[in-house]
Wavefront OBJ file of the C-alpha trace (Angstrom):
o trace
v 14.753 1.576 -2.952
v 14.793 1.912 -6.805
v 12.420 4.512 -7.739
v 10.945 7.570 -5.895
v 9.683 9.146 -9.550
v 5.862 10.284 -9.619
v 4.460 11.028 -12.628
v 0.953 13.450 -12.000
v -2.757 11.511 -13.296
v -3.713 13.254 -16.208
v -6.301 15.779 -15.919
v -8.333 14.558 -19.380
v -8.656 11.284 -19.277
v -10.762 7.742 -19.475
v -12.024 6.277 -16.079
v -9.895 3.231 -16.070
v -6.161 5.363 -16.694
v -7.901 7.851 -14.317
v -8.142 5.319 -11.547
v -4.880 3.706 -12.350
v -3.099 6.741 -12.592
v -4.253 8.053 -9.310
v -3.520 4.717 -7.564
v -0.063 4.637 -8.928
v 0.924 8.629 -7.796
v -0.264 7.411 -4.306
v 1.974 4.155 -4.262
v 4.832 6.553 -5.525
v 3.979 9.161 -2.769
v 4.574 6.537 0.046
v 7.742 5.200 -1.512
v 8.824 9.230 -1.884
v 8.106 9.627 2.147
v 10.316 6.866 2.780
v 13.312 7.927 0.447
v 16.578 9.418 1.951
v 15.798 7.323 5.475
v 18.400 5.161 7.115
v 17.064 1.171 8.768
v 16.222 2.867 12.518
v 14.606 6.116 10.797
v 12.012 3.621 8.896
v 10.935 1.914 11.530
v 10.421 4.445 14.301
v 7.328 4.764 15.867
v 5.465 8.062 14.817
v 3.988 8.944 18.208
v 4.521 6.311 21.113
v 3.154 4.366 22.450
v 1.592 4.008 18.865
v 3.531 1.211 16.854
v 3.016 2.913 13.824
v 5.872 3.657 11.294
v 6.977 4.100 7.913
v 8.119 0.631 7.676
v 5.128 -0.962 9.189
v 2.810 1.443 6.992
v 4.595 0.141 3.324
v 4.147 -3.750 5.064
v 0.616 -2.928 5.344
v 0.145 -1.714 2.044
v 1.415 -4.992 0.958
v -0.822 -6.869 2.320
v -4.197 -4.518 1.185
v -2.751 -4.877 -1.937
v -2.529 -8.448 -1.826
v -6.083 -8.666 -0.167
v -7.605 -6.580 -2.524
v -6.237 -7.700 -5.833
v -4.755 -11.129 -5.414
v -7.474 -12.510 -2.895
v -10.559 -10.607 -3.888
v -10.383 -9.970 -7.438
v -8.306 -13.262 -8.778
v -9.557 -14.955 -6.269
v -6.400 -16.462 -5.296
v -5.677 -18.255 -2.492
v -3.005 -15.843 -1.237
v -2.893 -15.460 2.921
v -1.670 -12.218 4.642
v 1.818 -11.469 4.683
v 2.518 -9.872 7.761
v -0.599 -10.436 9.803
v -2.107 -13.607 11.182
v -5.064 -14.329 13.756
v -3.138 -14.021 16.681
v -1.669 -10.465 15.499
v -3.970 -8.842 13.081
v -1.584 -5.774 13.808
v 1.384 -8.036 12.286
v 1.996 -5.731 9.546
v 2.238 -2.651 11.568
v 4.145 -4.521 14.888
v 8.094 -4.442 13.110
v 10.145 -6.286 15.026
v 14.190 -6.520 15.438
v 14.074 -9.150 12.963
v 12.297 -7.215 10.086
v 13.936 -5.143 7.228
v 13.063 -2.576 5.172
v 15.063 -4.375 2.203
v 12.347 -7.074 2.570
v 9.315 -5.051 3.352
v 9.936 -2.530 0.035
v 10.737 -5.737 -1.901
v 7.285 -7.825 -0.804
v 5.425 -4.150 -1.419
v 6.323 -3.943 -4.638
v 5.972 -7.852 -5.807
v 2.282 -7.334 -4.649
v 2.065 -3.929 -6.525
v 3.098 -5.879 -9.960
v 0.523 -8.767 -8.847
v -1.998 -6.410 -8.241
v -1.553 -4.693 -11.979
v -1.162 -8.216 -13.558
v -4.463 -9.201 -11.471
v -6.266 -6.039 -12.870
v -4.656 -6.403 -16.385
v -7.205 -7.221 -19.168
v -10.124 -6.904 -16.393
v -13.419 -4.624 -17.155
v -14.021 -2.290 -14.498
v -17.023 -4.031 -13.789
v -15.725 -7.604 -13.478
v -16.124 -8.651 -9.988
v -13.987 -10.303 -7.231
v -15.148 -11.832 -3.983
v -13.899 -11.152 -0.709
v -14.349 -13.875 1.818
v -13.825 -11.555 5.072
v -16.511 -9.841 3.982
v -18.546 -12.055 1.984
v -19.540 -9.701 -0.536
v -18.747 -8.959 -3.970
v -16.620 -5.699 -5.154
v -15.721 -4.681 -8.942
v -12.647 -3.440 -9.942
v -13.939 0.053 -10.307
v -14.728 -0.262 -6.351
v -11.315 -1.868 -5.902
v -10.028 0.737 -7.679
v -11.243 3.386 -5.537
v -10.731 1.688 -2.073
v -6.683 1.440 -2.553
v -6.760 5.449 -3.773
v -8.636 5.927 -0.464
v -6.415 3.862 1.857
v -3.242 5.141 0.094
v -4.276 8.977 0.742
v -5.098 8.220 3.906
v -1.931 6.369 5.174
v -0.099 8.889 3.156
v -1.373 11.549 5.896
v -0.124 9.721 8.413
v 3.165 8.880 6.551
v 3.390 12.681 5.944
v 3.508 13.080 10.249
v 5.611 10.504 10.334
v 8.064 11.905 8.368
v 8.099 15.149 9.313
v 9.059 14.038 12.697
v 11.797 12.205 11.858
v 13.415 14.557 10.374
v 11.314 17.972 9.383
v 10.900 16.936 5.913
v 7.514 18.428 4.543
v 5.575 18.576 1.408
v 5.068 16.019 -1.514
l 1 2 3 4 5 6 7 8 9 10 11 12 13 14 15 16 17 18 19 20 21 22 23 24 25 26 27 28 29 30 31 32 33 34 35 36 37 38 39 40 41 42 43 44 45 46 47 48 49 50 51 52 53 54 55 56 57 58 59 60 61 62 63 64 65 66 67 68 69 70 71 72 73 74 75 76 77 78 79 80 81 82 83 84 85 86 87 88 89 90 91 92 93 94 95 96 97 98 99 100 101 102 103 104 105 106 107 108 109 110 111 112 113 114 115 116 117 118 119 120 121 122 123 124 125 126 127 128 129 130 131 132 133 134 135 136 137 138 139 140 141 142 143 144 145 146 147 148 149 150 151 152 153 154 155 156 157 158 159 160 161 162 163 164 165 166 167 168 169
């Protein structure tokens, strides 16, 4: 892992560095809630028979970031990572042959897509996502990844503390 840093969003500030900032201290809060964990601690399941880890939870962030950015807003013909139509749980089922070495590595590749996908972009340019057939803007997009990052970071926050008691930010 290289970096658990978080820097806090400013509390005066335009919309867009608002919204980026925000986005970024979540991505930085789920890389801090995996820090300090061995291979076996990563992917352990938080509450069986629930698959859900740590691991599986970063591997899933990939891929909304990929959806979101890559797919939606570039419109780039980028498929899931982890998931497929015969396991649209793929990102969160990790299996004996998965590593956290890869997972961290793909996460962050699709967080530096996502930023070069949103670079230069008005908050109100507009991406298209097929599964949905709808158009989003960026401010939407923007919003939507804060959302899903708070909310898996409550469940990475469980997670954590019962592996091993750790609490907090």
């Amino acid at each position: 892992m290289t970096t658990t840093e978080r820097t806090k969003p400013p509390t005066i500030s335009d919309e867009r560095t608002s919204l980026e900032s925000w986005l970024d201290f979540h991505r930085a809060t789920l890389a801090r809630k995996c820090a300090g964990l061995d291979e076996a601690q990563l992917r352990e399941a938080s509450a069986p028979p629930s698959p859900l880890s740590l691991m599986g939870l970063v591997r899933h962030m990939a891929d909304v970031e990929r959806s979101w950015f890559r797919r939606c807003l570039a419109r780039e013909d980028a498929g899931p990572i982890y998931y497929s139509d015969e396991d649209e749980d793929g990102d969160i089922h990790v299996t004996a042959e998965d590593s956290w070495e890869e997972a961290y590595a793909t996460w962050q590749a699709e967080i530096a897509a996502a930023r070069e996908a949103a670079r230069g972009r008005s908050l109100d340019d507009r991406g298209f996502a097929p599964h949905r057939n709808k158009e989003y803007d960026l401010r939407w997009i923007y919003l939507h990844m804060i959302e899903e990052y708070a909310r898996h970071n409550g469940h990475a926050d469980l997670i954590r503390e019962r592996i091993d008691g750790a609490t907090g930010t």
